[in-house]
N, C-alpha and C positions, 0 to 999 in steps of 0.2 A: 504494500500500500504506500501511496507514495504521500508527502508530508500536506499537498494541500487535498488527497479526499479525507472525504468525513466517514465515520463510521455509519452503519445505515440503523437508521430509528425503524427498528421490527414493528413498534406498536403503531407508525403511522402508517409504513406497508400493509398493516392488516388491515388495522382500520377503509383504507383505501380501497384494498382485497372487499372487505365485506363492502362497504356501500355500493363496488360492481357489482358482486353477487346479490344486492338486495332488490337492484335494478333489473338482472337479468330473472329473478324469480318472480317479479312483478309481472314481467312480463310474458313468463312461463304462465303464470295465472288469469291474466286477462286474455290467452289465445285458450286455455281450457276449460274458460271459461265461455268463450266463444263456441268451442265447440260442442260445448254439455246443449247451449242455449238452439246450435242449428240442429244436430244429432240425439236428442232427449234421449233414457234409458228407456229402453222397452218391454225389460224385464226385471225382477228385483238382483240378477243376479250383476246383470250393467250397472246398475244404479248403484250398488255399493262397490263397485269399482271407482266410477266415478266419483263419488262420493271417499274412497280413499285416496284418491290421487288429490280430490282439488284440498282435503284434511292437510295433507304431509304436506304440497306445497304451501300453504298457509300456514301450517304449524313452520316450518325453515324460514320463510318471510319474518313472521313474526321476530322468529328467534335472532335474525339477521338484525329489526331494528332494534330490539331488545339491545345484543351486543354494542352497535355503533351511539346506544342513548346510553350506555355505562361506560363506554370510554368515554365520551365528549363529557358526564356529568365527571370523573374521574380528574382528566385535563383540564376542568373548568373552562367549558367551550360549548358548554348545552345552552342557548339561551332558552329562557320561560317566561312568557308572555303570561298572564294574569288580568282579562278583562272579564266583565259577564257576559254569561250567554247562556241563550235558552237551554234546558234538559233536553226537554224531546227533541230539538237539531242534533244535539251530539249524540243519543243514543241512537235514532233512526240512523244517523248516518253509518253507524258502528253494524247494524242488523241488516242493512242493506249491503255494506259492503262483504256480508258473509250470507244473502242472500240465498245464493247456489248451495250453498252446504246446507241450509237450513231446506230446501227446497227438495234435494238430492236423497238427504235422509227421512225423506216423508214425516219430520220435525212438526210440532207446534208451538210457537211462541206466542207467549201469553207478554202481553207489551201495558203497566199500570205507569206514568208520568202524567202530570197536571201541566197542560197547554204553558202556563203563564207561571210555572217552575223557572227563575232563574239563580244563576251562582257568580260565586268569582273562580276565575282557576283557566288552566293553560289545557285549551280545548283538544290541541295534537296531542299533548302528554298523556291526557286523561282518554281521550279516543283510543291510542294505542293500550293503554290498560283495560279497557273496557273490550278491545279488540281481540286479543290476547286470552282475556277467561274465558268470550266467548267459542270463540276456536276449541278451546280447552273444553269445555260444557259440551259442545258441537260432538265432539267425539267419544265422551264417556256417558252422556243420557238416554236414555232408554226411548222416550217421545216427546218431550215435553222440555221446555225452556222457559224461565222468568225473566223478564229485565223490567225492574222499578227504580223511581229517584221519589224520594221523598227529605223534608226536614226531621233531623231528631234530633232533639236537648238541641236547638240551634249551627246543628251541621248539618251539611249535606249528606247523605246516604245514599249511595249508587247499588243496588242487589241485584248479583245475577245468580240462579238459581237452577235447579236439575232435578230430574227424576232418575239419578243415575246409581251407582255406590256410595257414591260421597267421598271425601277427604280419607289421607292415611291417617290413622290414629296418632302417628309422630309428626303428623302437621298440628296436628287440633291440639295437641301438647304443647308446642312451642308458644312460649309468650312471643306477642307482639315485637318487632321489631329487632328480634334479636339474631335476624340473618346476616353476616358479614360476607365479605368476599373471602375472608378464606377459607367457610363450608362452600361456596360458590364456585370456586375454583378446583377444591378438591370432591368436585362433583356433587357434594353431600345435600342441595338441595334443588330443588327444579328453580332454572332462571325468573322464569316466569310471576314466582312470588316473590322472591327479592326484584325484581325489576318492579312490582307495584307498588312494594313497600317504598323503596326510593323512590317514586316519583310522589306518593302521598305525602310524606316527609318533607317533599319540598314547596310541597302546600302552608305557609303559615300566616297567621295572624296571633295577633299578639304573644300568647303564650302558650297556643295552642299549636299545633300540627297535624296535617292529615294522618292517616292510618288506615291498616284494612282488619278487616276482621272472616276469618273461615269459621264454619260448621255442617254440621249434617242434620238434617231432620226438617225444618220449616214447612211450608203446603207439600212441597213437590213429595217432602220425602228424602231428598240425595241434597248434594253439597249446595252450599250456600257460602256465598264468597260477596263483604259485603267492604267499601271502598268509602270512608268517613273524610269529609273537608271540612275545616272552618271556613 
């Protein structure tokens, strides 16, 4: 090596790495999703192929922004936006854009938000958590789906809900907030709930801060995965 290169920064090649691949998977999803939309399944046993193909691509997507929002929050380069905006925009937008998978798996979603429900809080960050459990729900529920926003003790509460298995018994154990990166890293907990916990987290007013909350039992029955603002 000679004295004027620089040594290469691995974590901004990934970085770099994933946001190509976050793009190219996007893209893998909107052509398979074209094609569910010209070629519909004709039989059940299509239809849960389909229905696995367009999971796993969305489950990777996901995973892909997951990663590039915990570097950037890591590097201090995530910026968070914090205006109000209405519930039902942000949650429709999140069921529509998993439209096909709810469609694919001959799903029912049961949709409770109040038209004139609004919050403060950073609409892509909370989208993509919202995005995220439901994917997650998408694949472990039996037929049925909840998504509610309601005020409690003066937060926001986002619920999304399943008629599935429910939660591992060593999630429902864990206290609040106490996933680090380095069970994250040594595999020990799924991305997905730490990357919600961080973005909740970064929700605050005065001396509060967001949080989520898991369980099993509510209407449906199966897990319950509930996402707190101030």
């Amino acid at each position: 090596m000679s004295k004027n290169d620089s040594p290469i920064d691995f974590s901004m090649v990934l970085a770099s790495s994933v946001h190509d691949m976050k793009n190219s998977v996007g893209m893998l999803l909107a052509s398979l999703e074209s094609v569910i939309s010209d070629t519909p399944p004709t039989n059940d046993v299509q239809a849960r192929r389909f229905t696995t193909l367009h999971y796993e691509a969305s489950r990777i997507n996901s995973e892909l922004i997951q990663l590039l929002t915990i570097y950037r929050m890591q590097d201090n380069h995530l910026p968070v936006h914090i205006d109000e905006h209405y519930l039902v925009d942000v949650l429709e937008d999140q069921v529509a854009r998993n439209h096909m998978l709810i469609e694919t798996g001959a799903l029912q979603l049961q949709f409770n938000c109040d038209d004139e429900l609004r919050w403060y809080f950073d609409s892509d960050l909370i989208g993509s958590v919202v995005h995220n459990i439901l994917v997650n729900s998408i694949r472990y529920t039996k037929t049925t789906i909840a998504v509610s926003a309601e005020l409690v003790d003066d937060l926001l509460c986002i619920t999304i809900a399943d008629d599935g298995p429910g939660y591992p018994d060593d999630m429902l154990r864990r206290p609040a907030g106490l996933i680090d990166e380095g069970e994250v890293s040594k595999g020990e907990t799924h991305l997905g709930l730490y990357f919600a916990e961080r973005i909740a987290a970064l929700h605050k007013q005065h001396n509060r801060e967001g949080y989520i909350q898991l369980a099993n039992g509510g209407d449906l029955g199966g897990g319950v995965f509930k996402l707190f603002l101030p």
